[in-house]
C-alpha positions in Angstrom: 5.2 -16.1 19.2 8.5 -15.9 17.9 12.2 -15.3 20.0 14.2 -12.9 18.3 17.7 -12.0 19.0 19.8 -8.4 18.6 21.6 -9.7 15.3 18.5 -10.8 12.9 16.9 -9.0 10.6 14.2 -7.5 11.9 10.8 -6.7 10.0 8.4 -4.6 11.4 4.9 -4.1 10.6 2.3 -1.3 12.4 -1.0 -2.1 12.1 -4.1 -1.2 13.9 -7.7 -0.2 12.9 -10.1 -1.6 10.6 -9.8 -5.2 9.9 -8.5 -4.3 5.7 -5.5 -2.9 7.1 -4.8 -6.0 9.5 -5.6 -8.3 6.1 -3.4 -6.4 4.3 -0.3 -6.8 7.0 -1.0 -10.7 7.2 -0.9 -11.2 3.1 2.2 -8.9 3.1 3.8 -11.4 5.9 2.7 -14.6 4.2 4.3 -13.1 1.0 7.8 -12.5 2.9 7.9 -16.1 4.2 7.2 -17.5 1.2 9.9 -16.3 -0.7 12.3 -16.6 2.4 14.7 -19.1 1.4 14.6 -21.4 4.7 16.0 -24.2 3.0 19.4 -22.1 2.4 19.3 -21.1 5.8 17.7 -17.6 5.4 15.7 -16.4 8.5 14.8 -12.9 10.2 12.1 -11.7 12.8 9.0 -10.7 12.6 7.3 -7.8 15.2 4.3 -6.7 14.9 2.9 -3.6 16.5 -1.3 -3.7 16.7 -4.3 -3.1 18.5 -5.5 -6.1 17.5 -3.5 -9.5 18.1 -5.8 -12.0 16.8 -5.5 -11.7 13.2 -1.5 -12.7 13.8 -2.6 -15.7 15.7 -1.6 -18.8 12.8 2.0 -16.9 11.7 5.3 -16.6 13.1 5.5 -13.4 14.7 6.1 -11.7 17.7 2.8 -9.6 18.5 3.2 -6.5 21.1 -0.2 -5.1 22.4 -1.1 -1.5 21.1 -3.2 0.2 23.9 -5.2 3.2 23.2 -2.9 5.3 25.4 0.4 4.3 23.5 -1.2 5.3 20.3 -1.9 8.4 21.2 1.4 9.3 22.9 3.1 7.9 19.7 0.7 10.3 17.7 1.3 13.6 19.7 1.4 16.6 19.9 -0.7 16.7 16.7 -2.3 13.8 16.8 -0.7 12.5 13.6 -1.2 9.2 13.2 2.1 8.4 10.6 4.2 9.8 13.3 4.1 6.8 15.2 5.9 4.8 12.3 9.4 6.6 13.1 8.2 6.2 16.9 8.5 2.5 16.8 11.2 1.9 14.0 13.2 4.2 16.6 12.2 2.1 19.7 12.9 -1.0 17.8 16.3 0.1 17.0 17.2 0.0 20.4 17.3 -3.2 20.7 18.4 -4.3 17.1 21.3 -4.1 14.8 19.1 -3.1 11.8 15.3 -3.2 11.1 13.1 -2.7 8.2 9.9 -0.9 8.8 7.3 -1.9 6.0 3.7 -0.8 6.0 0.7 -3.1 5.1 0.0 -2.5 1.4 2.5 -4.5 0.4 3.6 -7.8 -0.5 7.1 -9.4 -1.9 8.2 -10.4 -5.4 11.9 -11.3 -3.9 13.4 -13.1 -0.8 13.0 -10.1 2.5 16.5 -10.0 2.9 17.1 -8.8 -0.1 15.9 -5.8 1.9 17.8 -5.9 4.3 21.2 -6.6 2.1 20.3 -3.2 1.1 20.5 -1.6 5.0 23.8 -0.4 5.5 25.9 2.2 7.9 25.2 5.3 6.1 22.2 4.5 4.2 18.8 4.9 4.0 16.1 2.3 2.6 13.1 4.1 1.4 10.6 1.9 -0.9 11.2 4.5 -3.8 13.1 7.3 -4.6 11.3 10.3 -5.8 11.5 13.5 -7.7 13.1 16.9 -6.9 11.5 18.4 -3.5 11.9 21.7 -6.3 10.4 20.5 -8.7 6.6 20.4 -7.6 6.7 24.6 -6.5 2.7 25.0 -5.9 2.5 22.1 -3.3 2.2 23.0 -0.1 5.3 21.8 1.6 6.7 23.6 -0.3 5.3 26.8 -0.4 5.2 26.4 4.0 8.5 25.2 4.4 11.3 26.0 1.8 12.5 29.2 2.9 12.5 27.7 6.4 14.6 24.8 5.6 17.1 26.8 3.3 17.4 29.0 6.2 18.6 26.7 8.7 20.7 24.5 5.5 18.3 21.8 6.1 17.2 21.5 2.1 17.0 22.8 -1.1 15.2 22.2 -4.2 17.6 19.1 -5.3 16.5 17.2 -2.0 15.4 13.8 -3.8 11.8 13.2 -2.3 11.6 9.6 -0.7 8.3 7.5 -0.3 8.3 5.5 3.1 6.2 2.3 2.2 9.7 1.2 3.6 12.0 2.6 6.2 15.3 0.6 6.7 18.0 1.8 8.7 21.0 0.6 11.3 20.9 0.9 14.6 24.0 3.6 14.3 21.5 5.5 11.8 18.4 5.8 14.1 19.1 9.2 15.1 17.9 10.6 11.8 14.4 9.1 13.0 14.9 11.9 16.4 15.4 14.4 14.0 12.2 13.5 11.6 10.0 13.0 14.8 11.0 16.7 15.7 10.3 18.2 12.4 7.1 16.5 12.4 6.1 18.1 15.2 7.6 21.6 14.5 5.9 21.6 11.1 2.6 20.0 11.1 0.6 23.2 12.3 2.0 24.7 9.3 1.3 22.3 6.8 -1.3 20.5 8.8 -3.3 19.0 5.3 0.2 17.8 3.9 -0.6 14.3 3.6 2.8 13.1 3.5 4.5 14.9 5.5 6.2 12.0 7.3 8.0 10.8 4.6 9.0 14.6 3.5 10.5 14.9 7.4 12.1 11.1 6.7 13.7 12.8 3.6 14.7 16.2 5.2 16.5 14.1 8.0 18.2 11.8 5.7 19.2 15.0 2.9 23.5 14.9 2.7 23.5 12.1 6.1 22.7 9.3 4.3 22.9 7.5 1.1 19.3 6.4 -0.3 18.4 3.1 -1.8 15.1 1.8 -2.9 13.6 -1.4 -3.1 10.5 -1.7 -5.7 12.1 -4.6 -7.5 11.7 -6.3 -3.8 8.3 -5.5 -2.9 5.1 -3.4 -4.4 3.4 -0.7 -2.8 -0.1 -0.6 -3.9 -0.9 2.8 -2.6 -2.5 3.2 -5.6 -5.8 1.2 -7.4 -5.9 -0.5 -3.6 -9.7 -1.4 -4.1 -7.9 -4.0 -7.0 -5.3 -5.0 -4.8 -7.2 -5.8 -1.6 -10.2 -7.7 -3.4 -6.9 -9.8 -4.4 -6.0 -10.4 -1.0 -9.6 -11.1 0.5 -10.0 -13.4 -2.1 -6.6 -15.2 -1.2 -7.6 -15.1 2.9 -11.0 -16.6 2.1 -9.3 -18.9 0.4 -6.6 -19.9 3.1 -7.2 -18.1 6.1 -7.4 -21.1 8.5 -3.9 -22.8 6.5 -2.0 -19.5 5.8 1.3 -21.8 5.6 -0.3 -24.3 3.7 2.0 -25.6 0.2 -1.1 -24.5 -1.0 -1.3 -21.1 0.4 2.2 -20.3 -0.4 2.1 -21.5 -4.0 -1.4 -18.8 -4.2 0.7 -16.3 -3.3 2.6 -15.8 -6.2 -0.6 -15.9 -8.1 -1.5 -12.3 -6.3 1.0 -10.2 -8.7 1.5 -7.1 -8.9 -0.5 -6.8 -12.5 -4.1 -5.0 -12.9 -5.6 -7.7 -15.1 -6.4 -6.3 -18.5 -8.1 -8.7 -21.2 -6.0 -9.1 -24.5 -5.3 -6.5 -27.0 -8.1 -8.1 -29.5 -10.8 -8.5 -26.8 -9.8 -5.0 -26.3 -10.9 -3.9 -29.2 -13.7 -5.9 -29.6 -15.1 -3.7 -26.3 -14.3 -0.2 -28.1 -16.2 -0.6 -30.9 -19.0 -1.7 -29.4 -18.6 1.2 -27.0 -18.9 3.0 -30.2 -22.8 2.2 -30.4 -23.5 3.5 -26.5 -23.5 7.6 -26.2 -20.4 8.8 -25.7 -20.5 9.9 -21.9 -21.1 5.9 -20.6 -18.0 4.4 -23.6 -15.7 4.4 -21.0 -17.9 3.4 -18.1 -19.3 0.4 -20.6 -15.2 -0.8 -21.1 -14.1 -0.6 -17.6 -16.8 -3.0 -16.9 -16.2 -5.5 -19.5 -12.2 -5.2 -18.3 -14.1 -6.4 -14.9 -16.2 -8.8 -16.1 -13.4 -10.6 -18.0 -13.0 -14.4 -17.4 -9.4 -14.1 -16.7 -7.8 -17.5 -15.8 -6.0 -16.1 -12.6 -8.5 -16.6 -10.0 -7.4 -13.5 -8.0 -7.7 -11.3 -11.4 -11.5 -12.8 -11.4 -11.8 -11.4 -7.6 -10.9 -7.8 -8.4 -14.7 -7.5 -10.9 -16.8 -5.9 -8.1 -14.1 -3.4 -7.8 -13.5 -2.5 -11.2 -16.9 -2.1 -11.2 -17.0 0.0 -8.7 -13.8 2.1 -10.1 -16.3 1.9 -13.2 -19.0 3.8 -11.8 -16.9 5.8 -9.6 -14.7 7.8 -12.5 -18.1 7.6 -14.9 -19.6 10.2 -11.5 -16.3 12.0 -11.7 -16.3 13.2 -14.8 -20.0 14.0 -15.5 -21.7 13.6 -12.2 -24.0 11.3 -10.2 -25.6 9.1 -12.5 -29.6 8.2 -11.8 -30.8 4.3 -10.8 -33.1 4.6 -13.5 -30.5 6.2 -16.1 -27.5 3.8 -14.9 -30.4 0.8 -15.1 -30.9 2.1 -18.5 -27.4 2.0 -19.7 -26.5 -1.5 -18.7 -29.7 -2.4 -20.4 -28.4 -1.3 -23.5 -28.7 -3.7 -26.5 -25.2 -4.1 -27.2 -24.0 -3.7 -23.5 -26.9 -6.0 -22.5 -25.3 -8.8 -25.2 -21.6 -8.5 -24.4 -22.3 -8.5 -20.4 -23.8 -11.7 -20.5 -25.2 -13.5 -17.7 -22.9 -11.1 -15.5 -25.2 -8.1 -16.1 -27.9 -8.8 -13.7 -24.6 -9.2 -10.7 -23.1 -5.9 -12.0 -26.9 -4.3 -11.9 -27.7 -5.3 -8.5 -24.1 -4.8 -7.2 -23.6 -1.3 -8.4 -27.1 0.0 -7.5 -26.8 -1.0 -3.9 -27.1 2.0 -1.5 -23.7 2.2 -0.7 -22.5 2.7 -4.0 -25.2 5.4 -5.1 
């Protein structure tokens, strides 16, 4: 448990659920302190909000208690869960000159307060700024909400989207939270699938009040390819989960990068042609493994294999359908396939016809 005082940074995490998304938070924290510059002096605070304290036990953070009851009222009327992120940057903000709300598939390639360098009077930090809310006409905020918000001069088709991996404001800002919490709940019975509606609200709120910056040279979002990402991270917290301070842990850290290992260019090609000898529907299932199988010399590359393998099997279903045991038994037995897999085939075989992957 850490003190924290009105005037420090503040970075804020929400995290509750299954244990990945608690993993993820703790590798995102580990990554901010170890590019904190504590020998020039740099510090902030840490708060974490979860249901779950115990994962948060070996780090310097301040842990408040999530009970079941606080989730929900943070979640209502509509039970939306990413309501409660404005909920607590806004409660936070209270007490706090400025505060950084980051979520927990994340982790830092800079110093955190380059973030928070970035949270001014007047501004908004979002993790990325997007495209045109006019631009994308067929989704369905959109088509729900546009003549609504033009109505009431709320928006327009140049409204730049925003994503919210990050939310960084000022305490004189926080009322644009208010105002994002109350179209949330106006709007979610009409757009009640709209995934992302939270950050659309953030964006609405923000529209001609504030300045936007961004931040993805600061940190990566890996909403995207996160089986890659967290097999990365497991592999680091099996690796240092009872000395997450460690020299040693902190040095790892900057081995987890924000790259999806690929093998080089001629290894590349080496896997195409012989992709060239399988039929054509399993060529692309046939490289995607090999990029797995790779024995890439970062050891948390190596750690991602089952999950390209899985990604593997996973687009090979999309695009033509579920594959059989016996026929996906049969293509890894392939002569060529059987030769360039190695040793590994026999892993990959057993791994990718468990149950849970069929």
């Amino acid at each position: 448990m850490q003190h924290f005082t009105p005037q420090r940074p503040q970075l804020v995490y929400l995290a509750f659920g299954p244990a990945t998304y608690h993993q993820e938070a703790c590798f995102s924290i580990v990554s901010a302190l170890a590019h904190l510059g504590t020998a020039a002096g740099e510090a902030m605070d840490i708060q974490v909000y979860t249901d779950n304290p115990e994962p948060y036990g070996k780090l310097p953070v301040t842990v408040h208690l999530l009970d079941e009851a606080t989730r929900k009222a943070w979640n209502e009327p509509h039970g939306y869960h990413f309501r409660s992120k404005h909920v607590v940057l806004r409660q936070v903000l209270q007490q706090h000159s400025q505060a950084v709300l980051i979520d927990t598939d994340t982790f830092f390639r800079k110093s955190p307060l380059n973030l928070f360098q970035r949270v001014k009077a007047g501004s908004l930090l979002c993790n990325a700024i997007g495209g045109r809310y006019g631009a994308n006409q067929q989704c369905l905020l959109y088509q729900n909400l546009q003549n609504i918000l033009q109505a009431r001069g709320l928006a327009d088709g140049q409204m730049p989207m925003v994503n919210s991996g990050v939310i960084g404001l000022t305490a004189e800002d926080a009322g644009i939270l208010d105002h994002s919490i109350a179209m949330m709940d106006e709007f979610h019975p009409l757009v009640r699938t709209a995934y992302t509606l939270e950050e659309f609200c953030l964006a609405v709120a923000a529209y001609r009040k504030l300045a936007l910056a961004e931040c993805t040279d600061v940190i990566h979002h890996y909403w995207s390819r996160k089986a890659q990402f967290r097999a990365k991270i497991q592999a680091w917290l099996r690796k240092h989960a009872d000395q997450p301070l460690s020299a040693a842990a902190l040095e790892d850290v900057l081995l987890v990068n924000d790259q999806l290992p690929r093998p080089p260019t001629l290894q590349r090609l080496g896997y195409k042609a012989m992709s060239l000898t399988l039929p054509s529907r399993e060529r692309q299932f046939a490289r995607e493994l090999l990029y797995g199988s790779y024995p890439y010399p970062n050891e948390f590359d190596r750690a991602c294999a089952p999950a390209w393998w899985d990604k593997a099997l996973q687009n090979l279903n999309e695009r033509y359908g579920p594959m059989e045991p016996e026929q996906l038994r049969q293509c890894l037995r392939h002569p060529c396939l059987r030769l360039s897999l190695g040793a590994q085939r026999k892993e990959i075989e057993a791994h990718l016809l468990q149950p849970a992957q069929r």
